[in-house]
C-alpha positions in Angstrom: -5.1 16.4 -23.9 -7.8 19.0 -25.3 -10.2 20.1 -22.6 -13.7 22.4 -23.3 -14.7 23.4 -19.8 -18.9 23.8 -19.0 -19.1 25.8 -15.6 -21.5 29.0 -15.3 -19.7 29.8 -12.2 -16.9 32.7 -13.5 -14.2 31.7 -10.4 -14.4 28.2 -10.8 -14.4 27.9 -14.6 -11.3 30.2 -14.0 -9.8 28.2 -11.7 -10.7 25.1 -13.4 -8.8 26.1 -16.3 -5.5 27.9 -14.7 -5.2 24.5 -12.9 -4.9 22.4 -15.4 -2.8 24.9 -17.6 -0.6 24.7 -15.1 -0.7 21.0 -15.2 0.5 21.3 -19.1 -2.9 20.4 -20.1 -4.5 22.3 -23.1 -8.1 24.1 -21.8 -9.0 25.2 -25.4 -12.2 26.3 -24.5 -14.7 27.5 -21.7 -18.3 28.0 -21.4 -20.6 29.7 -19.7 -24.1 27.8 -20.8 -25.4 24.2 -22.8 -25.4 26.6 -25.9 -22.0 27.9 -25.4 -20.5 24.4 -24.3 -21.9 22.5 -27.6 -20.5 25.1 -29.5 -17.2 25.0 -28.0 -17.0 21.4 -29.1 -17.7 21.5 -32.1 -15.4 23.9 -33.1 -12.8 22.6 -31.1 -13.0 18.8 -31.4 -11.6 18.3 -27.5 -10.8 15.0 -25.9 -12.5 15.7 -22.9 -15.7 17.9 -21.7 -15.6 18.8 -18.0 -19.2 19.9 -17.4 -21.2 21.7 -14.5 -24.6 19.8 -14.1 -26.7 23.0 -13.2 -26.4 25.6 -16.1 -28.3 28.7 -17.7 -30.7 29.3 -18.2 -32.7 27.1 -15.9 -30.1 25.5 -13.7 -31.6 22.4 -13.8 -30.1 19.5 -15.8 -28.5 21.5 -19.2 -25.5 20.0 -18.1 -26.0 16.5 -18.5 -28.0 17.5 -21.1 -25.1 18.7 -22.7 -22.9 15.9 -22.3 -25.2 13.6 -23.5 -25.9 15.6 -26.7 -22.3 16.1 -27.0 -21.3 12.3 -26.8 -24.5 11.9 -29.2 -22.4 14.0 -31.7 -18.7 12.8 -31.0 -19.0 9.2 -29.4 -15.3 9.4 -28.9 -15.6 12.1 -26.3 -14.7 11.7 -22.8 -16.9 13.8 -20.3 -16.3 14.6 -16.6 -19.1 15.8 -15.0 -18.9 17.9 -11.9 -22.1 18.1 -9.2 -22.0 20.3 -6.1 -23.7 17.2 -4.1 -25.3 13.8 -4.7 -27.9 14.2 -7.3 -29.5 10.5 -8.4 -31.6 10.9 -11.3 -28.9 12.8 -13.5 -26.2 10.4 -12.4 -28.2 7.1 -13.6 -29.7 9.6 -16.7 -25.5 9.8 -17.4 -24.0 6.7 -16.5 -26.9 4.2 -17.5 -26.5 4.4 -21.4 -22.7 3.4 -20.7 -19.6 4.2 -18.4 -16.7 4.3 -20.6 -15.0 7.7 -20.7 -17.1 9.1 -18.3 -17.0 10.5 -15.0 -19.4 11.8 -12.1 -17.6 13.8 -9.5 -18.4 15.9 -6.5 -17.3 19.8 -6.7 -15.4 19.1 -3.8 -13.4 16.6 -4.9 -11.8 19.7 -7.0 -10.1 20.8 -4.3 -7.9 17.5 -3.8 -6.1 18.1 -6.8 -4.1 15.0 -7.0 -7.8 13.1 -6.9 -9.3 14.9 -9.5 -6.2 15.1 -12.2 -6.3 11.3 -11.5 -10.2 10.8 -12.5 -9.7 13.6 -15.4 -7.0 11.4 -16.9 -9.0 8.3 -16.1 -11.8 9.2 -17.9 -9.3 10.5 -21.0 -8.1 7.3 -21.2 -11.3 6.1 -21.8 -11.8 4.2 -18.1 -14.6 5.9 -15.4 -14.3 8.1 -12.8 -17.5 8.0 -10.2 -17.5 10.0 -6.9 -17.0 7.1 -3.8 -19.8 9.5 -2.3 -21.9 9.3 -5.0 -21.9 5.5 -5.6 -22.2 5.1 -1.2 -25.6 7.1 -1.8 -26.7 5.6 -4.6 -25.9 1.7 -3.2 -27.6 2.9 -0.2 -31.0 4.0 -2.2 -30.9 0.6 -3.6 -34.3 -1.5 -2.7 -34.1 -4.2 -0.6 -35.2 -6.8 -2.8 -32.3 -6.1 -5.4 -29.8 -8.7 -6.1 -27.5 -6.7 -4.8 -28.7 -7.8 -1.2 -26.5 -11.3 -2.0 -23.3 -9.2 -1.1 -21.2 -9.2 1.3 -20.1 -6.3 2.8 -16.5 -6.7 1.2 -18.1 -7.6 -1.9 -20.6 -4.5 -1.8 -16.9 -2.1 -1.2 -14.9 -3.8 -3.5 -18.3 -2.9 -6.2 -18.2 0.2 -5.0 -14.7 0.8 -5.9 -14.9 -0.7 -9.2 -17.9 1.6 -9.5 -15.3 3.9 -8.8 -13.2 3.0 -12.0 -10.1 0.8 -10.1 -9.0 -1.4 -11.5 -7.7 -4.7 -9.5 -4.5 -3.7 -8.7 -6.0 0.0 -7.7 -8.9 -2.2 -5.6 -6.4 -4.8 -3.9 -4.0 -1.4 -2.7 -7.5 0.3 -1.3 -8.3 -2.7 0.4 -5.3 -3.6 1.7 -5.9 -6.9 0.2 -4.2 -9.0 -2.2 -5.0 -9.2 -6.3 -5.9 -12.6 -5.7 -8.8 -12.1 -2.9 -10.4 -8.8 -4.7 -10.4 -11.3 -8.0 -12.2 -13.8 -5.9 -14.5 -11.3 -4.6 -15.1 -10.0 -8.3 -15.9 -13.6 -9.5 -18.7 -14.0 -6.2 -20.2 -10.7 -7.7 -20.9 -12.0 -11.0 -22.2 -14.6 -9.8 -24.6 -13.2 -6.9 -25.5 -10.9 -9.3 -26.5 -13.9 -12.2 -24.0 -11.8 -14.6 -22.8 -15.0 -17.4 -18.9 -15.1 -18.5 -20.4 -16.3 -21.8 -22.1 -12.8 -22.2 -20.8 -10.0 -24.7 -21.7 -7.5 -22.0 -18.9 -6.4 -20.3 -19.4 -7.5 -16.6 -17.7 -5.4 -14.9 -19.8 -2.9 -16.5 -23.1 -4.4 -15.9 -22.4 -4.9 -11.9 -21.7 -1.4 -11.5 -24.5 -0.7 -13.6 -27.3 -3.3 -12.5 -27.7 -1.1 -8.5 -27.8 2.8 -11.0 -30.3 0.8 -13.4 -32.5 -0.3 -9.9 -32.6 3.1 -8.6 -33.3 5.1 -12.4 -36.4 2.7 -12.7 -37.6 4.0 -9.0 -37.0 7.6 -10.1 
């Protein structure tokens, strides 16, 4: 796995990289700014981007920026975005146009290495990688009036998790359910949530993304 590394803070983009050296990954590239980081894949054609959403030189949103530029030029990329909290707009701005190989973590998730090598290898693979924290907020900022109000409460955690990127089997061991009840709980979703098995879309998909789509349009 090739890795370009997007983080304008010099410790962590350091620490970033000797981590997953050490984890026999290949970091063949860091960067300090959206210039530096666009740069650094096209010269380096990586499988995954692991960006910073604040970067020089206005700390705003370069980051996603960035990713999304990046993806524009290689589709095929995988990008793992890293926030230092919960930050709504830039998540739907991300996630909205599609969720496969991409993910949306909290900084601190870092830190629990065995969680984070998981979603990086997730979102290599092509699957998504969202921050439980981040999809608790954003399902909680969802309006009232949603169709996401049909849910159960198992239903609404078993979204959450799929929001999450599990698959079944990862949902059911969560849960401390069977495969057979979190499918059941999967099929109620669609249907609350009007999504048609004759549809091209992927559904899966569009659940996670019908509560992100609700809160980008209030935004």
């Amino acid at each position: 796995m090739r890795i370009v590394i997007g983080e304008d803070d010099a410790l962590l983009r350091e620490g970033l990289a000797l981590l997953l050296r050490a984890e026999g990954l290949d970091v063949v590239a860091t960067a300090a700014d959206r210039d530096e980081l666009l740069s650094a894949v096209g010269e380096h054609a990586p499988d995954v981007a692991i960006v910073d959403v604040r970067m020089p030189p206005t700390h705003t949103d370069e980051g996603i920026v960035a990713a999304v530029e990046a993806r524009r030029r290689r589709p095929a990329l995988a990008v793992l975005v890293l926030s230092a909290y919960v930050e709504q707009a830039f998540a739907t701005e991300l996630l909205v146009g599609g969720t496969a190989g991409l993910g949306y973590l909290l900084k601190e998730r870092v830190g629990r290495v065995a969680e984070f090598l998981d979603a990086l290898h997730r979102v290599a693979a092509g699957g998504t990688a969202i921050d439980p924290e981040i999809v608790g907020q954003l399902l909680a900022r969802t309006r009232a009036d949603t169709a996401l109000q049909r849910l159960s409460a198992r239903e609404r955690e078993v979204l959450a998790l799929m929001a999450e990127g599990l698959g079944n089997t990862a949902v059911a061991q969560r849960l401390f359910v069977t495969e057979g009840a979190v499918h059941k709980h999967i099929r109620s979703i669609f249907a609350k949530l009007d999504l048609d098995p004759s549809d091209s879309t992927d559904r899966r998909v569009a659940a996670v993304l019908r509560y992100l789509e609700d809160v980008r349009r209030r935004g």
